[in-house]
DODRENTOR-47133 format. One record per residue (C-alpha): residue number from 1; residue in three letters; y, z, x. Coordinates in pm, 1 decimal. Last residue first. Layout:
<pts>
(NUM,'ALA',(Y,Z,X)),
...
</pts>
This chain:
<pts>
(380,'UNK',(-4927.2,459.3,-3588.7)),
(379,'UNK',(-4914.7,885.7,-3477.0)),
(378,'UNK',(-5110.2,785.3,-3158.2)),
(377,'UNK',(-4821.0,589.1,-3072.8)),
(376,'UNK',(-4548.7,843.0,-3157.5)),
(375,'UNK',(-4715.1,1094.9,-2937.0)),
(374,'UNK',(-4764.0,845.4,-2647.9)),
(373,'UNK',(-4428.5,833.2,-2652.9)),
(372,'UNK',(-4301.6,1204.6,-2711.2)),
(371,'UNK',(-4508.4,1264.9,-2400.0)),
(370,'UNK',(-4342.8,983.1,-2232.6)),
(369,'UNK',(-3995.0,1146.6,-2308.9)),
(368,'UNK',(-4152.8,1488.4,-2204.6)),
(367,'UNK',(-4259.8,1386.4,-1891.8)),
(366,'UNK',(-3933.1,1164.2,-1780.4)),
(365,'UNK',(-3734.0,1483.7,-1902.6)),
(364,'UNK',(-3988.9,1705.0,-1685.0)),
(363,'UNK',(-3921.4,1460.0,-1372.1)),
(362,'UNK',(-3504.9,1474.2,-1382.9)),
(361,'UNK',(-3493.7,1832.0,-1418.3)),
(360,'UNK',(-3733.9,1866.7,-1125.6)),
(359,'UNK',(-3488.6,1609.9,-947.6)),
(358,'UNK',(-3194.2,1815.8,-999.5)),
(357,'UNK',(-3333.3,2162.3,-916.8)),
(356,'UNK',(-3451.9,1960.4,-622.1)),
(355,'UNK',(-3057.9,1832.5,-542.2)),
(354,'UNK',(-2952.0,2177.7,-616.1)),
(353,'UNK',(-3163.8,2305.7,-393.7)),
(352,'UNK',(-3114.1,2063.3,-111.2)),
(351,'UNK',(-2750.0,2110.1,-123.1)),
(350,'UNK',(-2760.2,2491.6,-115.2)),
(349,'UNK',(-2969.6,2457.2,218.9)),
(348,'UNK',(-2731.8,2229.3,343.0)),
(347,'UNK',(-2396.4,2468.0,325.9)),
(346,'UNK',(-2506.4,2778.4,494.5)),
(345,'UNK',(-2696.0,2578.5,844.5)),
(344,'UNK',(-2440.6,2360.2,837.7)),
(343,'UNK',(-2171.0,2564.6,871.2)),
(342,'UNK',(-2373.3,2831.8,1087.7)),
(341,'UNK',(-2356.1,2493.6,1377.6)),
(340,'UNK',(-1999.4,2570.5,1354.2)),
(339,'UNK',(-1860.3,2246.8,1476.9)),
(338,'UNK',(-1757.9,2114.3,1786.1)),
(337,'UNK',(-1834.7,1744.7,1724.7)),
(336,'UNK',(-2153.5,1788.2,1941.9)),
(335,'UNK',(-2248.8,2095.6,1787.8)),
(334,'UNK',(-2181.7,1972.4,1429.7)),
(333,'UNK',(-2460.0,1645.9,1537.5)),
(332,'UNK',(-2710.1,1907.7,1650.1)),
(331,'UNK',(-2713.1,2077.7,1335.0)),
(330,'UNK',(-2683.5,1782.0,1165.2)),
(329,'UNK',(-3038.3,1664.5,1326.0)),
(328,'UNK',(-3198.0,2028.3,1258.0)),
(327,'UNK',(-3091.3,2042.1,925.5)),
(326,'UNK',(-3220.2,1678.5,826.8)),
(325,'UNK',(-3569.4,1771.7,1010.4)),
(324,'UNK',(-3568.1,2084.1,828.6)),
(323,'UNK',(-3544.4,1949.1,490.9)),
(322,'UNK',(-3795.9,1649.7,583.1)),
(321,'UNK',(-4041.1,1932.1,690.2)),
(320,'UNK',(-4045.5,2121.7,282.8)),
(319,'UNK',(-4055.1,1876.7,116.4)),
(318,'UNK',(-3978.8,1956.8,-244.4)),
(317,'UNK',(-4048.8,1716.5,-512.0)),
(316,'UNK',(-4438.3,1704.0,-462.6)),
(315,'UNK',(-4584.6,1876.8,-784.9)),
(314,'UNK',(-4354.8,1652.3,-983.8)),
(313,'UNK',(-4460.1,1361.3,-840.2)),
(312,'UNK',(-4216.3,1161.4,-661.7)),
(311,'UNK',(-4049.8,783.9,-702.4)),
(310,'UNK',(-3773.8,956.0,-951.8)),
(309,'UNK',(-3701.7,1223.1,-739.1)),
(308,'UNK',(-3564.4,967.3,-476.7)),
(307,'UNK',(-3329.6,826.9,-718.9)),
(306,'UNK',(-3208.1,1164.7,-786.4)),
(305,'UNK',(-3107.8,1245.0,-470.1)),
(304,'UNK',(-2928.4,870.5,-437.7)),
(303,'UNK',(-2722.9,997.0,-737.4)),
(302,'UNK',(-2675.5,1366.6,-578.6)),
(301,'UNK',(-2583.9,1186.0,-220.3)),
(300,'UNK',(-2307.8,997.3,-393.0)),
(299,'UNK',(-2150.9,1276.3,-571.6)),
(298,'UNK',(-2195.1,1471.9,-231.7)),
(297,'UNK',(-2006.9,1209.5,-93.9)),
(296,'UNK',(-1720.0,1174.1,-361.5)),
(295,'UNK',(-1707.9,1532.8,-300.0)),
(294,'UNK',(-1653.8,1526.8,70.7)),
(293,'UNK',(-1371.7,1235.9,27.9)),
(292,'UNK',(-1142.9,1484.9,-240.2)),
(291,'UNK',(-1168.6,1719.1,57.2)),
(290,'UNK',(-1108.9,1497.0,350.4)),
(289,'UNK',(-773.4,1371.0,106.2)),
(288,'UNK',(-665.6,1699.6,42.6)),
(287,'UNK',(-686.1,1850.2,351.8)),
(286,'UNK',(-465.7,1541.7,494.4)),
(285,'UNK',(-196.1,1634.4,209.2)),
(284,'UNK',(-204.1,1968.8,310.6)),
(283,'UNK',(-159.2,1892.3,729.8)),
(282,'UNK',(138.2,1655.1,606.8)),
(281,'UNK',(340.4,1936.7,357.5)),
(280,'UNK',(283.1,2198.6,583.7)),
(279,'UNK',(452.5,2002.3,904.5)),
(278,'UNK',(137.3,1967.4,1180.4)),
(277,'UNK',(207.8,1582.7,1250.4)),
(276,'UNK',(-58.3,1315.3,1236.4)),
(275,'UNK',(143.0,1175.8,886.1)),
(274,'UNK',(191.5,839.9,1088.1)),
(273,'UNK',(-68.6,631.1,915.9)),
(272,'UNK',(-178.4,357.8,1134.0)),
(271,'UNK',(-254.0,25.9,889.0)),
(270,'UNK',(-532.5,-212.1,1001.9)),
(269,'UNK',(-676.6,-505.1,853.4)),
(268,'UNK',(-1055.5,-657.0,890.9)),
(267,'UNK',(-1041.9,-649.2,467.9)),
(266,'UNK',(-1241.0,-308.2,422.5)),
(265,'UNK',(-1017.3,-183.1,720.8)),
(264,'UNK',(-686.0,-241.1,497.7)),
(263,'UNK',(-807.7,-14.6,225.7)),
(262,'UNK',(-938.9,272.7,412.9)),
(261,'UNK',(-582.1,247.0,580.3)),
(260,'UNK',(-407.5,221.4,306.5)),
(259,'UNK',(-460.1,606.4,144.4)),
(258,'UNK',(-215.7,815.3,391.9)),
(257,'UNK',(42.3,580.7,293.5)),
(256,'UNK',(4.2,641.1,-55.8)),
(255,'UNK',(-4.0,1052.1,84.6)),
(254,'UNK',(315.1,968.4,216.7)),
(253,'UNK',(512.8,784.1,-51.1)),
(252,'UNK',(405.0,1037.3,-343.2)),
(251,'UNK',(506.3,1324.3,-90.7)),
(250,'UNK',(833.6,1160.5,-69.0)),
(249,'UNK',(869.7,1094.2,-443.8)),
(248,'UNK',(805.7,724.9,-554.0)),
(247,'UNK',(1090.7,542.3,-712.3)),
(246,'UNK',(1005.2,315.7,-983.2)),
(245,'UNK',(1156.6,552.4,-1224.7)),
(244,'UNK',(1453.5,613.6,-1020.2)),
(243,'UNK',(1539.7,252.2,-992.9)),
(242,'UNK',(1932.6,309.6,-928.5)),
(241,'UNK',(2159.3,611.6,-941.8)),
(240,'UNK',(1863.2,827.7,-799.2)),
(239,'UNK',(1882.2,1174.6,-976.0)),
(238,'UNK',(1531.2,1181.0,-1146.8)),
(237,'UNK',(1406.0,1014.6,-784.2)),
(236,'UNK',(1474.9,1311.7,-574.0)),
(235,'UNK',(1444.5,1206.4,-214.4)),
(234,'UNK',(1342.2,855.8,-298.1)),
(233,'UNK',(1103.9,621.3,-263.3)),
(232,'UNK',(1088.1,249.2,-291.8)),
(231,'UNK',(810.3,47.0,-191.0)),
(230,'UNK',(801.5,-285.2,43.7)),
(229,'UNK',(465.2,-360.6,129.0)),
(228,'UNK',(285.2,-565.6,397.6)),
(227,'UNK',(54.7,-884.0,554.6)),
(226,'UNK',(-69.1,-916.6,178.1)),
(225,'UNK',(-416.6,-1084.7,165.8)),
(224,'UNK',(-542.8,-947.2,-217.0)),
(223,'UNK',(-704.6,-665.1,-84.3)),
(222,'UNK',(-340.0,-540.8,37.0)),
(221,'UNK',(-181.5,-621.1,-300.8)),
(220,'UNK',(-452.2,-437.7,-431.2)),
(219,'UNK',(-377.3,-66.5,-271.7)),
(218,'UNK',(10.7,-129.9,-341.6)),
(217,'UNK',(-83.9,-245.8,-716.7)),
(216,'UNK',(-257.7,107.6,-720.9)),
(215,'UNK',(-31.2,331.0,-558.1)),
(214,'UNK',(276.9,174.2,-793.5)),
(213,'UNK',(119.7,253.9,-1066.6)),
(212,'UNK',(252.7,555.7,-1171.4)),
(211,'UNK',(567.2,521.8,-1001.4)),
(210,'UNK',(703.4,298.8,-1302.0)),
(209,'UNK',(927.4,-55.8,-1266.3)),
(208,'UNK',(590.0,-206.1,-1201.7)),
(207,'UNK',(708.7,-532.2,-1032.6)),
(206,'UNK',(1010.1,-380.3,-895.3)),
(205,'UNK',(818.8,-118.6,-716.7)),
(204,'UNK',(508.5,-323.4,-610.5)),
(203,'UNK',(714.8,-528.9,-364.5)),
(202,'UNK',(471.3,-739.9,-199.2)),
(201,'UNK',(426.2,-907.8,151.7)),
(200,'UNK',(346.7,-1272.9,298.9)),
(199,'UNK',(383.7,-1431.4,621.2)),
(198,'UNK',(470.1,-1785.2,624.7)),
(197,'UNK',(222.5,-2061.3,755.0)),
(196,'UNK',(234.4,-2227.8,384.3)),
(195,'UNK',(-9.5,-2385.6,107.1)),
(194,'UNK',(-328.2,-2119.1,127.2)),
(193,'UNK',(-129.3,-1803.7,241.6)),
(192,'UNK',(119.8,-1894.9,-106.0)),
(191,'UNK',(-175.9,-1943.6,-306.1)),
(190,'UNK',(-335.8,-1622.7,-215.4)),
(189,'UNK',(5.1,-1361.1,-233.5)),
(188,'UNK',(17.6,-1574.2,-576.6)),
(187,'UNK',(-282.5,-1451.5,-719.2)),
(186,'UNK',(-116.9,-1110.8,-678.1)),
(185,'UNK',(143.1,-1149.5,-963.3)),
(184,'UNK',(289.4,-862.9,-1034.3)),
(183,'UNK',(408.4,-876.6,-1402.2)),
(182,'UNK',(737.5,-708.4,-1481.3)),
(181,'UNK',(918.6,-405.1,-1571.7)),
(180,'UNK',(574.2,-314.8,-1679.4)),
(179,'UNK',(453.2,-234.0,-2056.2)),
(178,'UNK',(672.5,-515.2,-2183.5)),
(177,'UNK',(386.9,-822.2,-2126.0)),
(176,'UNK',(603.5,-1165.8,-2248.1)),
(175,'UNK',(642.9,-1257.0,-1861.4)),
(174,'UNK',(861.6,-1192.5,-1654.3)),
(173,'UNK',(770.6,-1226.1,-1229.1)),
(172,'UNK',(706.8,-942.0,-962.6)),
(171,'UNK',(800.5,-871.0,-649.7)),
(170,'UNK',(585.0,-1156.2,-430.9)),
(169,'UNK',(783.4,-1159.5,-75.3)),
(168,'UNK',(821.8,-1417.8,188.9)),
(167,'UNK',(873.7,-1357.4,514.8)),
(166,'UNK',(1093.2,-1642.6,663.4)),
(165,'UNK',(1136.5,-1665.1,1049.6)),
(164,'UNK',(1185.8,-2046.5,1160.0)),
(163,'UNK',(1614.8,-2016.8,1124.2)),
(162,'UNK',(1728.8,-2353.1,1162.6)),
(161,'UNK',(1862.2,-2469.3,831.9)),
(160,'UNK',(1544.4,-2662.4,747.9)),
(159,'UNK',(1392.0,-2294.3,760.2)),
(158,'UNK',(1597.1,-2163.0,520.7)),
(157,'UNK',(1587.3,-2457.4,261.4)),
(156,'UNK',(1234.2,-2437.1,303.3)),
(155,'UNK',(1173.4,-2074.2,187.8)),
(154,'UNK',(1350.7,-2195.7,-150.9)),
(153,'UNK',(1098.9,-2478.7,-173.7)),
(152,'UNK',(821.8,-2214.4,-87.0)),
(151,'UNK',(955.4,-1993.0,-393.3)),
(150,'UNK',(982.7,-2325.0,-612.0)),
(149,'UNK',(651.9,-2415.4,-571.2)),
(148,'UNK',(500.3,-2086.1,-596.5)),
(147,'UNK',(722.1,-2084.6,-981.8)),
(146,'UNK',(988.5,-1907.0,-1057.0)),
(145,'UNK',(1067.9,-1665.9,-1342.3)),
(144,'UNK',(1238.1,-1343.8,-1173.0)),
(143,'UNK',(1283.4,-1546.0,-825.1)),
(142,'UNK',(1020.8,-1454.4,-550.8)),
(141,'UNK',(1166.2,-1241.8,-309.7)),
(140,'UNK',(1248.7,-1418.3,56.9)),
(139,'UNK',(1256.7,-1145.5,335.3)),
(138,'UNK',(1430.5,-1323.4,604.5)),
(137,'UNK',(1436.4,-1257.6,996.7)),
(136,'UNK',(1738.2,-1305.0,1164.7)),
(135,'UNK',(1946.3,-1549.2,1422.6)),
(134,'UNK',(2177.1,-1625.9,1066.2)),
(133,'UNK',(2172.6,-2021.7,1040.8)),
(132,'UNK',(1870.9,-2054.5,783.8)),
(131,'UNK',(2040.3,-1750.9,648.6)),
(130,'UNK',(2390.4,-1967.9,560.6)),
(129,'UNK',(2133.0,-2237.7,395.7)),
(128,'UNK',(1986.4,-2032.1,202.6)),
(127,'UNK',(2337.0,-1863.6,44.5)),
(126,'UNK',(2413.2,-2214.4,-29.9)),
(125,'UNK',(2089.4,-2250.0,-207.4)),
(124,'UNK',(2120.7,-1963.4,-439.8)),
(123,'UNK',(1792.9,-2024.2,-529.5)),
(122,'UNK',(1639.4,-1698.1,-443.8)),
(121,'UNK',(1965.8,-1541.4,-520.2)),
(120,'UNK',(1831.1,-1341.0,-851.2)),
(119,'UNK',(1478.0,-1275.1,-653.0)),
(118,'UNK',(1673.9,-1098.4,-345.9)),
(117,'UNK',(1742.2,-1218.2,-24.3)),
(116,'UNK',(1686.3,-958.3,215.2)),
(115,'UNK',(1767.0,-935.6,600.2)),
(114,'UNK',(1606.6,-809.3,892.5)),
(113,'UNK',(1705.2,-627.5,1188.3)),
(112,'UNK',(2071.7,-457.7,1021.7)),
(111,'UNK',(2395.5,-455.6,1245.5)),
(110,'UNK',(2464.9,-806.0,1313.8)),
(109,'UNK',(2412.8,-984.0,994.3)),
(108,'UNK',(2565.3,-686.9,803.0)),
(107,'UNK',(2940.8,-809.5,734.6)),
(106,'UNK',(2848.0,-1179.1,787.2)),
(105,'UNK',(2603.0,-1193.6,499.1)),
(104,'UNK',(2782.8,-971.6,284.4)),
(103,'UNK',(3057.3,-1263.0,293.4)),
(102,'UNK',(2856.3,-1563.2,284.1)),
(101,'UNK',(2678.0,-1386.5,-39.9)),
(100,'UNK',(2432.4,-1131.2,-185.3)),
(99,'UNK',(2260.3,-960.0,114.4)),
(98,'UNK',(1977.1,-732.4,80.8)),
(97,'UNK',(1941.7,-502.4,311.2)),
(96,'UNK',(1641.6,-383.0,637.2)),
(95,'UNK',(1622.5,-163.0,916.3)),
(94,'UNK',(1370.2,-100.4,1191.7)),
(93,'UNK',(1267.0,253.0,1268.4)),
(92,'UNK',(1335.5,435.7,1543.0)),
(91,'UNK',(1398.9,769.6,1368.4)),
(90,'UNK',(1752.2,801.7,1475.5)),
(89,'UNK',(1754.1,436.0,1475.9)),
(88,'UNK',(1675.0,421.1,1121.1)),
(87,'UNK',(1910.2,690.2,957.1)),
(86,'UNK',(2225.3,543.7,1147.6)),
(85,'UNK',(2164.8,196.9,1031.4)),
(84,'UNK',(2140.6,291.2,675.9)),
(83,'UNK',(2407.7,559.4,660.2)),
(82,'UNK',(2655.1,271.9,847.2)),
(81,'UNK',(2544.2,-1.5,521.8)),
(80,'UNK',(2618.0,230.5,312.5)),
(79,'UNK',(2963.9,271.4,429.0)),
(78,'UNK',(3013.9,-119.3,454.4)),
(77,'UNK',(2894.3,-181.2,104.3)),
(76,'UNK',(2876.4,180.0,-130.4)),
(75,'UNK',(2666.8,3.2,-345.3)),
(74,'UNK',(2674.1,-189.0,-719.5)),
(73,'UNK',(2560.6,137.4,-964.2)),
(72,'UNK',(2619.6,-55.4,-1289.4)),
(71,'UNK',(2917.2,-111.4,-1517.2)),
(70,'UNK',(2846.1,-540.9,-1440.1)),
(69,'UNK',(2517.0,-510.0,-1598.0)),
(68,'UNK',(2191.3,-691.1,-1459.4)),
(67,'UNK',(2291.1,-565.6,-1062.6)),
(66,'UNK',(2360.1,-730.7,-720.8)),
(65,'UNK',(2389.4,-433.8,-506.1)),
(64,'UNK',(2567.4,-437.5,-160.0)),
(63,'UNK',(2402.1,-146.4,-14.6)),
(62,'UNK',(2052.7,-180.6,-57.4)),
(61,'UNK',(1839.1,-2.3,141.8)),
(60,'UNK',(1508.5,-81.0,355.4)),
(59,'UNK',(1359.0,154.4,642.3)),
(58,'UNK',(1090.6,-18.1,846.1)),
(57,'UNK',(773.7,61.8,1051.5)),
(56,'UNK',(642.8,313.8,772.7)),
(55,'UNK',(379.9,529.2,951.4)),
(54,'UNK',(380.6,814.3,641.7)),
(53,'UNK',(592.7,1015.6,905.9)),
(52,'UNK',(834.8,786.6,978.2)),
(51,'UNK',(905.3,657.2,620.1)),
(50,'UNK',(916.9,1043.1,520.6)),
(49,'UNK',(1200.9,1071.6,797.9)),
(48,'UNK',(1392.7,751.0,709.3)),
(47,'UNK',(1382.6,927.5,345.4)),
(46,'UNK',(1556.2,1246.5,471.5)),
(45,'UNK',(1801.1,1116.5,642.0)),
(44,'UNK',(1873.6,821.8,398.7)),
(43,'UNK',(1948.2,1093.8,139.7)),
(42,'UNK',(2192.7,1304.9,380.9)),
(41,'UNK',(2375.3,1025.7,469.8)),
(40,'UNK',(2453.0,914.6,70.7)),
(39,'UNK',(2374.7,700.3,-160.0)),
(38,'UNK',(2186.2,384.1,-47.1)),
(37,'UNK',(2046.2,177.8,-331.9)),
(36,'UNK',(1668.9,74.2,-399.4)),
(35,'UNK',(1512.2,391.3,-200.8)),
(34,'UNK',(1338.8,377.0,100.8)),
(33,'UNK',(1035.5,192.9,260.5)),
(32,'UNK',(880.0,-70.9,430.8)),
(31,'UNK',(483.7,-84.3,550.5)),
(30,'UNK',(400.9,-316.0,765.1)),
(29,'UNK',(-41.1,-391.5,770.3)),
(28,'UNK',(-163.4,-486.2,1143.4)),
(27,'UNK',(-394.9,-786.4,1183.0)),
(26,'UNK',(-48.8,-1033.0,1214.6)),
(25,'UNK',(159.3,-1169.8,972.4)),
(24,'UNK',(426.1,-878.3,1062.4)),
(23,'UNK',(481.3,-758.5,1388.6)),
(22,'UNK',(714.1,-502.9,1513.2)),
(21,'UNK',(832.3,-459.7,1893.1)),
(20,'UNK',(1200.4,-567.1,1812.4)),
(19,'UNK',(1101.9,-790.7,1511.2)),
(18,'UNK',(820.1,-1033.3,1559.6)),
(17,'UNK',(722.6,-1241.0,1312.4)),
(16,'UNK',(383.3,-1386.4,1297.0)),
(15,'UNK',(272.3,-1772.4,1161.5)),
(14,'UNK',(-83.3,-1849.7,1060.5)),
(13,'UNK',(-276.7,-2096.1,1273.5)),
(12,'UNK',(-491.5,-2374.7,1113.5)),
(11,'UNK',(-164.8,-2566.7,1103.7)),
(10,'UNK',(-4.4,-2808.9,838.0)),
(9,'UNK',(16.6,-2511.8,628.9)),
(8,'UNK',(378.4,-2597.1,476.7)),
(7,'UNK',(698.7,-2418.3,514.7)),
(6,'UNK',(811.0,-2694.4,752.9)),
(5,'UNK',(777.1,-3019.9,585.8)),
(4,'UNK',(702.7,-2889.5,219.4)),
(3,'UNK',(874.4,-3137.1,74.7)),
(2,'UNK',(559.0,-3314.1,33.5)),
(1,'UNK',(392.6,-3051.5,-203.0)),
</pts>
C-alpha cells in the first residue's frame, strides 16, 4: 500500500492519542459508552453515571443521526448535543458524536472532545478532508462493505489534511450471514495494527445488532489487539428510539466492564474498573463475580483432586499430615489477609472429604472395570 504515506507503519513505534488526560493506543484499555441516539437529559444522566462507575473514560451519543430510512429517529441536533456535553463533564468524562456533514461538523467541533465519522461517511471524502482540518481526534468506522485498504485510505485523507489523530474503529461489515446485524471482523483489528501506526478499537454493538453477544465479541476484540470499545447501553433499552436491541442494560454494561480486566491482563493490557463504589447494585455485582470465580476454583481443584487419586492406592487415598499441613498454611495465610482463621478451618475439611469420597469413587470404578477385564479374558 504506497499511498499509505502517513497512515502507514513505517515506524516500530505505535501511535497514542491523548485526549485531555486520556490515552488511547497505549497499555491501558478505553472503554466508551452510551446509547446510539441522545433522548433526553434525564437519560444521558443516568447513562454518563453507569459509564463512570463501570470505569468508562468516555460518554458517546449521537445527536445528528444519519439513518437507513428517511421516517427514522434522526436526533434532537443542537439540543442533544447540550444533554451530551452536560452529562459528561458532570461526571468528568470525555465526550464523543458522530458528525454527518460541514455543517454538523462546525456546530459540535468545539463543544464535544472527539469526533465520529460513521461507516456510511467513511468515504465521504469531503467530509475527510474538513476533519483532517478540525484540531480533534477522529474515530474512523469501517464502511458497511469496505475493505482494510480502503478504511486506511479513508484514514489517510484525514491525516493528509493536517489532523495526525485518527482512531480507527472495526464495527462490523455485511456479509451473506443474517443471524447478526453484521459480521465483526476481528482479523482486521490485526491487519490494520500490522500495516498502520493508528490506534485501533471495536464497536461490538453495531456488529452484533443483539445484547446477547455483545459481552463476548467485547471480551475477544480485546484478545484480538483492540486499544478499546465503544458499546451502547441504555437506561431502558425496550424504549430506546434507536438500537434498543443492541443496547446493553446498565447493569449489563457494568458487570461487562467488571469482566475486562481479567481479559486485558492475559494480553499485558490493563482496564481499571470503576464499580469500587458501595451502591447495592455495584457491591452485588462484585459478590457475584468472586462467587461465580470460587466455584470455577473448586471445579478446578476437584479435577486436579481426582488426578491425584488416580496415582494412589486405594488403601492410601487419605493422608492424613498433607491435610493438616494445607490447613495450617491457609490458616496462616487468612490471618494475614484478615480473615477468619474459623473460615478455613469449617470450609477445608469439607473439601478434603469430598475430594477423598471422590477419589475412592474414582479407584473402585478403575477396580471393577479391570476386574470386568481380566474377567472377559479368562472367559476367551
Amino acid at each position: 500500500m504506497n499511498d499509505l504515506k502517513l497512515a502507514g507503519r513505517h515506524k516500530t513505534a505505535r501511535s497514542t492519542i491523548e485526549v485531555n488526560g486520556v490515552t488511547i493506543g497505549g497499555k491501558e484499555i478505553i472503554l466508551m459508552g452510551g446509547p446510539c441516539a441522545v433522548e433526553s437529559s434525564h437519560q444521558m444522566s443516568q447513562i454518563a453515571e453507569t459509564v463512570k462507575l463501570a470505569g468508562g473514560k468516555i460518554l458517546r451519543g449521537g445527536v445528528f443521526k444519519p439513518r437507513t430510512s428517511p421516517y427514522s429517529f434522526q436526533g434532537l441536533g443542537l439540543e442533544g448535543l447540550d444533554y451530551l456535553v452536560q452529562a459528561a463533564r458532570a461526571q468528568n468524562l470525555l465526550c464523543v458524536t458522530e458528525v454527518i456533514d460541514a455543517a454538523s461538523l462546525e456546530l459540535v467541533v468545539e463543544k464535544v472532545d472527539l469526533l465520529q465519522i460513521g461507516a456510511r461517511n467513511m468515504q465521504n471524502f469531503e467530509l475527510l478532508k474538513l476533519a483532517g482540518k478540525a484540531n480533534k481526534p477522529i474515530i474512523l468506522k469501517r464502511g458497511l462493505s469496505a475493505t482494510i485498504e480502503e478504511w486506511l485510505l479513508a484514514a489517510e485523507y484525514i491525516l493528509a489534511a493536517g489532523n495526525p489523530k485518527v482512531i480507527l474503529c472495526e464495527r462490523g461489515i455485511r456479509t451473506f450471514e443474517p443471524s447478526t446485524r453484521n459480521t465483526l471482523d476481528l482479523s482486521a483489528v490485526g491487519v490494520a495494527k500490522e500495516l498502520s501506526h493508528l490506534p485501533v478499537i471495536v464497536d461490538p454493538s453495531h456488529a452484533a445488532g443483539r445484547r446477547d453477544l455483545i459481552s463476548s465479541l467485547s471480551k475477544a476484540a480485546i484478545a484480538a489487539g483492540a486499544d478499546g470499545l465503544i458499546i451502547e447501553t441504555h437506561p431502558n433499552p425496550a424504549e430506546a428510539v434507536s438500537d434498543g436491541p443492541q443496547s446493553l442494560t446498565p447493569e449489563q454494561f457494568v458487570q461487562l466492564a467488571g469482566e475486562l480486566g481479567v481479559v486485558a491482563g492475559a494480553v499485558q493490557r490493563v482496564f481499571t474498573y470503576g464499580g469500587k463504589g458501595d451502591t447495592l447494585e455495584t457491591l452485588r455485582i462484585q459478590i457475584d463475580r468472586v462467587d461465580q470465580s470460587i466455584i470455577e476454583l473448586l471445579a478446578e481443584r476437584m479435577q486436579i483432586v481426582r488426578k491425584i487419586g488416580d496415582q494412589k492406592r486405594l488403601d492410601r487415598v487419605k493422608d492424613t499430615n498433607r491435610q493438616n499441613e494445607i490447613i495450617q498454611r491457609l490458616v496462616n495465610l487468612a490471618v494475614e489477609l484478615q480473615l477468619p482463621a474459623e473460615l478455613v478451618k469449617r470450609i477445608y475439611p469439607l473439601i478434603f472429604e469430598f475430594g477423598l469420597q471422590s477419589q475412592i469413587k474414582s479407584k473402585l470404578a478403575q477396580d471393577k472395570d479391570r476386574e470386568a477385564s481380566l474377567y472377559t479374558l479368562s472367559s476367551k
